[in-house]
C-alpha positions as CSV (number, residue, x, y, z in Angstrom):
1,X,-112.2,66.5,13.3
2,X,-109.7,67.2,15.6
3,X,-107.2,64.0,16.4
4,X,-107.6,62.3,19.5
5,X,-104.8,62.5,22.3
6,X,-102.6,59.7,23.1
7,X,-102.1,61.0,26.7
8,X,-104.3,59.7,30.0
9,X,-104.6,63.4,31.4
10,X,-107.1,63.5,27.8
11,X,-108.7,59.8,29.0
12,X,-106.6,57.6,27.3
13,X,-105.0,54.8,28.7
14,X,-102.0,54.9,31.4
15,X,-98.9,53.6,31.2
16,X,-98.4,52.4,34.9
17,X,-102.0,51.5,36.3
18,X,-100.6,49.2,39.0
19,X,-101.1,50.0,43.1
20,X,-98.2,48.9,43.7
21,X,-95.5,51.3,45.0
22,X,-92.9,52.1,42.4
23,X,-90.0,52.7,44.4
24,X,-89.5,51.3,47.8
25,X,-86.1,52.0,50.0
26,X,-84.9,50.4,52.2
27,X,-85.5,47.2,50.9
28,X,-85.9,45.0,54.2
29,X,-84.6,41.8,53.9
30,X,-84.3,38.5,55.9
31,X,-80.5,39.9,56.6
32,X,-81.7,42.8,58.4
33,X,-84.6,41.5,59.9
34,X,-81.6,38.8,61.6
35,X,-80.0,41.7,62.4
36,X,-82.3,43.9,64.2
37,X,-83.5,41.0,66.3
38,X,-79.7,40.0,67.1
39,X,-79.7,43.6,68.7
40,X,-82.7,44.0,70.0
41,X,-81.7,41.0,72.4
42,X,-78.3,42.4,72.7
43,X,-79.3,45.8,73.9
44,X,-81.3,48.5,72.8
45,X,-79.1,51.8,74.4
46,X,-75.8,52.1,74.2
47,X,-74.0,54.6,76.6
48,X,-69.8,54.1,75.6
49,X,-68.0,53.2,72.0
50,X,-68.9,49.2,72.4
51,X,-70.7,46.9,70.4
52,X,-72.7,47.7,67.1
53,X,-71.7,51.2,67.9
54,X,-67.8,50.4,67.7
55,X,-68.2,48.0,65.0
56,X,-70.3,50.5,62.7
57,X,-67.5,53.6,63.2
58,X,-64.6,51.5,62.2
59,X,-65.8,50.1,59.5
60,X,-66.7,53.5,58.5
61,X,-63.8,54.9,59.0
62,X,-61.8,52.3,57.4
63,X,-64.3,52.7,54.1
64,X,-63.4,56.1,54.1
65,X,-59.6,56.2,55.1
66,X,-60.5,58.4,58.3
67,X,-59.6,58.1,61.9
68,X,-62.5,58.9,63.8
69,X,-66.3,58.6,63.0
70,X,-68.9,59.1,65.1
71,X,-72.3,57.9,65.1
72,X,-75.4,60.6,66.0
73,X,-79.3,60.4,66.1
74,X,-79.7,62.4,63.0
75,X,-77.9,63.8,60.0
76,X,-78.9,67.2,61.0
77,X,-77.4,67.1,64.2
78,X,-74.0,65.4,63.1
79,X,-73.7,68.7,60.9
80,X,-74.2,70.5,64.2
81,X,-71.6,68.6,65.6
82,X,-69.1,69.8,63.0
83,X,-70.2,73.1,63.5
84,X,-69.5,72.8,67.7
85,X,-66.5,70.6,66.8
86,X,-65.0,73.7,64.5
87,X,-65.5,75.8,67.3
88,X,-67.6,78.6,65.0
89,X,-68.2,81.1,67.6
90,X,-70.4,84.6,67.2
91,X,-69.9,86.8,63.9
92,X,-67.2,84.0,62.2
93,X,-68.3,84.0,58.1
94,X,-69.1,80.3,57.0
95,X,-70.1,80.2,53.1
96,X,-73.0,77.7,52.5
97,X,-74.6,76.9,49.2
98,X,-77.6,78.7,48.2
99,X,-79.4,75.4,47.0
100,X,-79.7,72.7,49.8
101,X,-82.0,71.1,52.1
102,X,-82.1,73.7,55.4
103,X,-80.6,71.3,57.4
104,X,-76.8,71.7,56.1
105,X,-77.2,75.4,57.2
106,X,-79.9,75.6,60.1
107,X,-77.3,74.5,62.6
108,X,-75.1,77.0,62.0
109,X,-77.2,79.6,64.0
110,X,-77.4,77.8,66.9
111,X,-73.2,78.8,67.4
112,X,-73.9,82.2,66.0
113,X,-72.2,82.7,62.8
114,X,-73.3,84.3,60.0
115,X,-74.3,82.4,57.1
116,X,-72.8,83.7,53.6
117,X,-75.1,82.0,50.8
118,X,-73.6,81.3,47.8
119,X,-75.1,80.5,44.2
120,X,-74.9,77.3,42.4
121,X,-73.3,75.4,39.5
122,X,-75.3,74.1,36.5
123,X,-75.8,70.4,39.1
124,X,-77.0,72.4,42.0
125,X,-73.7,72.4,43.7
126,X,-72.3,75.2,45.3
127,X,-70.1,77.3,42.4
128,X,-66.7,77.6,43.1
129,X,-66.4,80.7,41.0
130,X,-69.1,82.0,43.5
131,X,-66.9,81.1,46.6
132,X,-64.2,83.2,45.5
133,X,-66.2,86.4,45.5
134,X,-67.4,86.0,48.9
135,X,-64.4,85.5,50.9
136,X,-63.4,87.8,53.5
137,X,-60.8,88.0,56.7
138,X,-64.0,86.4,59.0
139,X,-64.2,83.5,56.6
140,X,-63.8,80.4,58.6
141,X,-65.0,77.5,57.0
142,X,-67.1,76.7,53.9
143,X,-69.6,74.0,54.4
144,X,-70.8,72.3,50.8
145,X,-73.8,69.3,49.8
146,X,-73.0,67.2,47.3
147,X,-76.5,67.6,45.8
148,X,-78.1,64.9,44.7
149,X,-75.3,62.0,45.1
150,X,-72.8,64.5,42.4
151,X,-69.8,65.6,44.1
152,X,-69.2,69.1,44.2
153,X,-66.0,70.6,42.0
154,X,-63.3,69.3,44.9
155,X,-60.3,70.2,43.5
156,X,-61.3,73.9,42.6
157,X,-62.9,74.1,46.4
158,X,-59.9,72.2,48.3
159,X,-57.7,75.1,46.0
160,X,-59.4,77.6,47.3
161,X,-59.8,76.3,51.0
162,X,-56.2,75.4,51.2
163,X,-55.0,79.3,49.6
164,X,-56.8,80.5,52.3
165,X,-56.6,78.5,55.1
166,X,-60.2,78.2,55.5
167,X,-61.6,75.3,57.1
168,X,-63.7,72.8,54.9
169,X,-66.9,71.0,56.2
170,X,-68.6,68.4,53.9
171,X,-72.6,67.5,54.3
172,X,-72.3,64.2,52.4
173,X,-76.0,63.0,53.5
174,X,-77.3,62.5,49.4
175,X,-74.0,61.0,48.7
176,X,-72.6,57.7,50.8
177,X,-69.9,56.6,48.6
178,X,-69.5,59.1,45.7
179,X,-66.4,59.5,44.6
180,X,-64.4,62.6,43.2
181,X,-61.2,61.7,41.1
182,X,-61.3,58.3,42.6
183,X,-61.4,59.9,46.2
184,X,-64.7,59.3,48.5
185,X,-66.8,62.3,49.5
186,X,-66.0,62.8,52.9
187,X,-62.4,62.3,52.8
188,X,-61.7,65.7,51.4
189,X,-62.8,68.0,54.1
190,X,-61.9,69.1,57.7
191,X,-64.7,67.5,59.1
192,X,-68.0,65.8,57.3
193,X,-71.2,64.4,58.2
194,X,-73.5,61.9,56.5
195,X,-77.6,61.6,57.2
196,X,-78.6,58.1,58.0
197,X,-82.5,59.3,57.3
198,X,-85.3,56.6,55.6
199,X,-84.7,57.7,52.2
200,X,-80.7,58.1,51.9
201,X,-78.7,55.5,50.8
202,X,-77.0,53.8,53.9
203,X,-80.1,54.3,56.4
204,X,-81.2,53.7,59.7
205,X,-84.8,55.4,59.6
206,X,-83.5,57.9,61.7
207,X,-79.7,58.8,62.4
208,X,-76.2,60.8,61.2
209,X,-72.6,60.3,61.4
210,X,-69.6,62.8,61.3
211,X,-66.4,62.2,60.9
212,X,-62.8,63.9,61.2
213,X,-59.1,63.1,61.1
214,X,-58.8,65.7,63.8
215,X,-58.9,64.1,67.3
216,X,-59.7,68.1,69.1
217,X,-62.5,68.2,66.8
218,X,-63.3,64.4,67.5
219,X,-63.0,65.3,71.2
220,X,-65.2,68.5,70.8
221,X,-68.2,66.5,69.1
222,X,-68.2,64.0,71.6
223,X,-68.7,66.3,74.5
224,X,-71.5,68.1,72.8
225,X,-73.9,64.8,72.6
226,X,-71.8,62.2,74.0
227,X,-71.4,63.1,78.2
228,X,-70.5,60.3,79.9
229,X,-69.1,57.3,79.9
230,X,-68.2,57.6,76.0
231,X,-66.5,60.7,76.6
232,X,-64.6,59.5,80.0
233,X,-63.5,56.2,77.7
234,X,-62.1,57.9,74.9
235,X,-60.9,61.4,76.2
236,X,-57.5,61.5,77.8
237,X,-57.2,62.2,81.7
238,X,-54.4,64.6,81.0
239,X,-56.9,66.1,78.1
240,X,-58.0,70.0,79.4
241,X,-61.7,68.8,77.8
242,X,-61.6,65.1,80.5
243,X,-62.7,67.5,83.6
244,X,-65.8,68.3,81.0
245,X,-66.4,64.4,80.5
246,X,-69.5,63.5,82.9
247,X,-71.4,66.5,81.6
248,X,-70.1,67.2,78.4
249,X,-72.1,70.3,76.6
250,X,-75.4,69.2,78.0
251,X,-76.7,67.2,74.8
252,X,-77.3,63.7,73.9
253,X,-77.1,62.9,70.2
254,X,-76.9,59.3,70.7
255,X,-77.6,57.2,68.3
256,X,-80.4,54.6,68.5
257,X,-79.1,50.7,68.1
258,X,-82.0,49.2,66.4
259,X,-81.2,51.9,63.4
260,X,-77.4,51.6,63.3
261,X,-78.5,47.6,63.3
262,X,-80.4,48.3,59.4
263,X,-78.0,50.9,58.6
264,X,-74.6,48.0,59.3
265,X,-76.3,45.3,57.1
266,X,-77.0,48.2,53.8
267,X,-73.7,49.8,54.4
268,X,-71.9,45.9,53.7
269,X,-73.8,46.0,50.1
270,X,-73.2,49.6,49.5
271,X,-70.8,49.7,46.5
272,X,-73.0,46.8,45.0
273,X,-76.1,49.1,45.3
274,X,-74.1,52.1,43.6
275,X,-73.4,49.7,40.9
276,X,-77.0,49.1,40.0
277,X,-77.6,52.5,41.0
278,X,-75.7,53.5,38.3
279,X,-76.9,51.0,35.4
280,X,-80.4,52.5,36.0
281,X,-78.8,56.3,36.4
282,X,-76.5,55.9,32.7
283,X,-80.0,54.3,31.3
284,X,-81.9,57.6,32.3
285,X,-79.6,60.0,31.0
286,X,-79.5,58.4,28.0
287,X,-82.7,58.3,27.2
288,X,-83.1,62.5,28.8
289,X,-80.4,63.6,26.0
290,X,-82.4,62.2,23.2
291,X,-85.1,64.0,24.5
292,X,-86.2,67.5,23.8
293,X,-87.4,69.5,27.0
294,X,-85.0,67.4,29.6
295,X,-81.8,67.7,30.4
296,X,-79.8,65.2,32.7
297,X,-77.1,66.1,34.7
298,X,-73.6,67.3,33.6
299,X,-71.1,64.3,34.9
300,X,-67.1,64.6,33.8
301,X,-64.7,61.6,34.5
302,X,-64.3,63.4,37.3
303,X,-67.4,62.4,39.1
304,X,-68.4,59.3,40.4
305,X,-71.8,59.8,41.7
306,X,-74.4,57.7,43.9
307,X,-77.2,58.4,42.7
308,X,-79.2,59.5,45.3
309,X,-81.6,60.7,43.1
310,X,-81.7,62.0,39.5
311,X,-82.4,65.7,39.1
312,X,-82.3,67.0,35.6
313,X,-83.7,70.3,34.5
314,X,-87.0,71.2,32.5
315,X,-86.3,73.5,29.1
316,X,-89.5,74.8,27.9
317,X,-88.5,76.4,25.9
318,X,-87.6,73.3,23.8
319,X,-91.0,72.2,24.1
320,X,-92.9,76.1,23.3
321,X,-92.9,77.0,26.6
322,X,-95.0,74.3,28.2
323,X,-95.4,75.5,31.6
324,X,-93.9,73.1,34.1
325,X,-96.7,72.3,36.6
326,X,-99.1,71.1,33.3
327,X,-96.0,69.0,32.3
328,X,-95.8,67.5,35.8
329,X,-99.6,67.2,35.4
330,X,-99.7,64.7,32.7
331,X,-96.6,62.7,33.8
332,X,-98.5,61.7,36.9
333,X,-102.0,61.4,34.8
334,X,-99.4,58.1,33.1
335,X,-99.3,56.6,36.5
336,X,-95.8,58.5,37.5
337,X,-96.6,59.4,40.7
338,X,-92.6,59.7,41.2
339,X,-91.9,62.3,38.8
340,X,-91.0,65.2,41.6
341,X,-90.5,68.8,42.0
342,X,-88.4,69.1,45.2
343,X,-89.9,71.7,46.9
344,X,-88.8,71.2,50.6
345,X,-85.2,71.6,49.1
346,X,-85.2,75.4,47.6
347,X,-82.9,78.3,47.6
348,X,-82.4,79.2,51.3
349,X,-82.7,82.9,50.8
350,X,-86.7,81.7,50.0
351,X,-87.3,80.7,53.6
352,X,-88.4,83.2,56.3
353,X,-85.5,82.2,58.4
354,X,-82.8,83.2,55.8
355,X,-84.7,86.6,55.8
356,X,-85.6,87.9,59.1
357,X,-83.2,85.1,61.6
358,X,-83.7,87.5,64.3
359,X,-87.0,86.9,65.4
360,X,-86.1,82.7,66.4
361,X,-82.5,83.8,66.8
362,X,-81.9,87.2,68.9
363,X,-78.3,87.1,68.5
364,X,-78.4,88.0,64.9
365,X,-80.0,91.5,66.1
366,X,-76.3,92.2,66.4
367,X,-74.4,89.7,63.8
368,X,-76.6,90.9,61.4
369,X,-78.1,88.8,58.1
370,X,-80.5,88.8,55.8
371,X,-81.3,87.6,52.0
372,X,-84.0,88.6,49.8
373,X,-85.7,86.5,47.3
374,X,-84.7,87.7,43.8
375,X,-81.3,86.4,45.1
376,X,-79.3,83.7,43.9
377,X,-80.6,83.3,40.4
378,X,-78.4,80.1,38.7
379,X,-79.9,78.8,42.6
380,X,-83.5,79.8,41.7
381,X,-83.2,78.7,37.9
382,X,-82.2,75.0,39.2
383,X,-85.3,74.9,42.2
384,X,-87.7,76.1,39.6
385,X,-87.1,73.4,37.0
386,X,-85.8,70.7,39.0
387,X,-87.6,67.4,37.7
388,X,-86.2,64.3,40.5
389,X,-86.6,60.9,39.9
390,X,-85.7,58.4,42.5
391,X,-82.8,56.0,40.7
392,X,-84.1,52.4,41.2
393,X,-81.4,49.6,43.5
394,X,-82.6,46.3,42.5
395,X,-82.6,44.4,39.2
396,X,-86.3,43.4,39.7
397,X,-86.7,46.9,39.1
398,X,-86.5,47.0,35.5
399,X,-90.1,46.6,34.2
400,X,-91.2,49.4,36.8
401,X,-88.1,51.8,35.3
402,X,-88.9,50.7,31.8
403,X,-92.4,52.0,31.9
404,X,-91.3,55.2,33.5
405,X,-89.0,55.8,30.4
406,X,-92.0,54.7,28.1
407,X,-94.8,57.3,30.1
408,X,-91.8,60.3,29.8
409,X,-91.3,59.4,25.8
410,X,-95.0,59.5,25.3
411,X,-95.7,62.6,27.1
412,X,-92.8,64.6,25.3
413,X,-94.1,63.2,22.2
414,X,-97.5,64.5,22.4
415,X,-96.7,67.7,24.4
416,X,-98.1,69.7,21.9
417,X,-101.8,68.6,23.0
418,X,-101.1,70.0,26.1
419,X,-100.4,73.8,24.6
């Protein structure tokens, strides 16, 4: 008689059967309720560098040792703003990882430069080996993620941005706080932008920041989506860009109050949430590298990440080539609905608008791109056997992590009913 399974996908009993959600951020607390109702009596639009607004930047910018932050409604359209603010014009070269979230490229082609994709390191970060390769006399700026919450290889990409003057742009939205060599992310670059978005760390629901030491590019991103009165208060009269001020580019980017409200009161508790961020993140690779089938993430002493989530990579051939979507399959069959492939996040050259821009962007019928799918294949390796888990923030967490450790042991331990 053949043995019965131990796993719930065969009817036998879950590990997690309770309703409740397993992972909730933000956590809203009494704090940030205060908070938001402080502002919402205060005002809800602000139109200048004043209140909340002023408060937020500079105690951004003093976290991150840099002169000049600037709040936006969105991640994705701070990046835009260091694109504008680099003044990327038609036909420059900017080399972008393969292996993102669209949004750290999809501005670009709104200034019309040409995206050059570049392949990935064993975290998912861009490779600076790769870089070197695709360098050329219309390189202008590189643009990297810190995938994840792991900061990219800094002092191998500052090298090569530095040999050849090449301008360095950092999309630090999975990665408030990390730190490479004891150095924030953010602080390495030209210019660098964070996503405020529900799920990332510091968040507002909705919203971005960039920042720059540079006050030209500081001035350039505030007349893109900042007319007005903030540009008219914080652009010199004798400035050439002052006559611009009451129009700007067109654009409002603004920021909404209410959000940068929540995202004030988590960004005073942020290196406290790393820290526990981090417990649960060291707990989970530990228990990944005495697993077969699982590997965690390669950190050095280099890296200090945050954590923003934990992608490790599937190897089945450690468990006889168990295909990946069964194994996924009977992970959530335990009750661990969070186990994730990241889909949305996928090599670029995958997506219709990496292969034929042309049709949404006419000028690349002349400044010509295009990617095919086989491309990219350390990128396409990572996407295909990407595993995320969300890393938990709160020591009331543990009995909820604990069981997710306990349904991932019991499935690896039984995989062989699932051949």
């Amino acid at each position: 008689m053949q043995k019965k399974s131990k796993l719930a996908i065969f009817g036998a009993k879950k590990t997690i059967t309770t309703k409740k959600t397993h992972f909730t951020w933000p956590q809203i607390n009494q704090s940030i309720e205060k908070r938001v109702i402080k502002q919402l009596h205060t005002n809800i639009s602000i139109y200048d560098r004043s209140g909340i607004f002023e408060k937020f930047e500079n105690d951004y910018s003093k976290y991150h040792k840099i002169k000049y932050s600037l709040l936006c409604s969105s991640g994705t359209l701070a990046i835009h703003s260091m694109f504008v603010a680099a003044n990327l014009k038609p036909g420059d070269e900017v080399i972008c990882p393969a292996y993102t979230f669209f949004a750290t490229v999809t501005p670009l082609l709104f200034t019309g430069a040409i995206p050059v994709l570049c392949d990935c390191d064993q975290n998912g970060n861009i490779s600076p080996q790769e870089i070197k390769k695709l360098i050329t006399k219309k390189t202008k700026a590189i643009i990297i993620t810190h995938m994840w919450g792991i900061p990219c290889q800094m002092d191998k990409i500052t090298k090569i941005c530095k040999k050849n003057k090449i301008l360095l742009l950092e999309d630090c939205s999975h990665a408030h706080g990390a730190q490479f060599k004891n150095k924030l992310v953010g602080s390495f670059g030209d210019l660098a932008a964070w996503s405020l978005q529900g799920a990332k760390i510091v968040t507002g629901g909705e919203g971005g920041i960039m920042a720059t030491n540079n006050k030209q590019y500081y001035y350039r991103a505030l007349l893109l989506g900042h007319y007005n009165k903030r540009c008219k208060q914080e652009i010199p009269q004798n400035h050439p860009y002052y006559n611009y001020a009451i129009t700007g580019m067109g654009l409002k980017y603004r920021a909404h109050p209410l959000a940068v409200a929540i995202a004030s009161e988590i960004f005073k508790k942020l290196d406290s949430i790393l820290n526990i961020k981090n417990d649960y993140a060291q707990k989970m690779i530990k228990t990944f590298n005495k697993l077969p089938g699982i590997t965690p993430p390669q950190i050095t002493n280099k890296e200090k990440p945050a954590w923003y989530a934990l992608t490790a990579q599937y190897k089945s051939n450690e468990l006889n080539n168990l295909n990946l979507d069964i194994f996924f399959k009977a992970l959530h069959a335990e009750g661990l609905k969070e186990f994730d492939n990241p889909s949305s996040t996928k090599p670029l050259n995958l997506l219709t608008l990496f292969q034929k821009p042309e049709n949404l962007f006419p000028i690349y019928k002349k400044y010509k791109f295009s990617y095919k799918k086989n491309q990219f294949p350390n990128a396409l390796k990572f996407y295909k056997n990407a595993i995320k888990l969300p890393v938990w923030t709160s020591p009331k967490d543990k009995l909820i992590f604990k069981a997710y450790m306990t349904g991932l042991k019991k499935v690896i331990n039984n995989y062989q009913d699932l051949l």
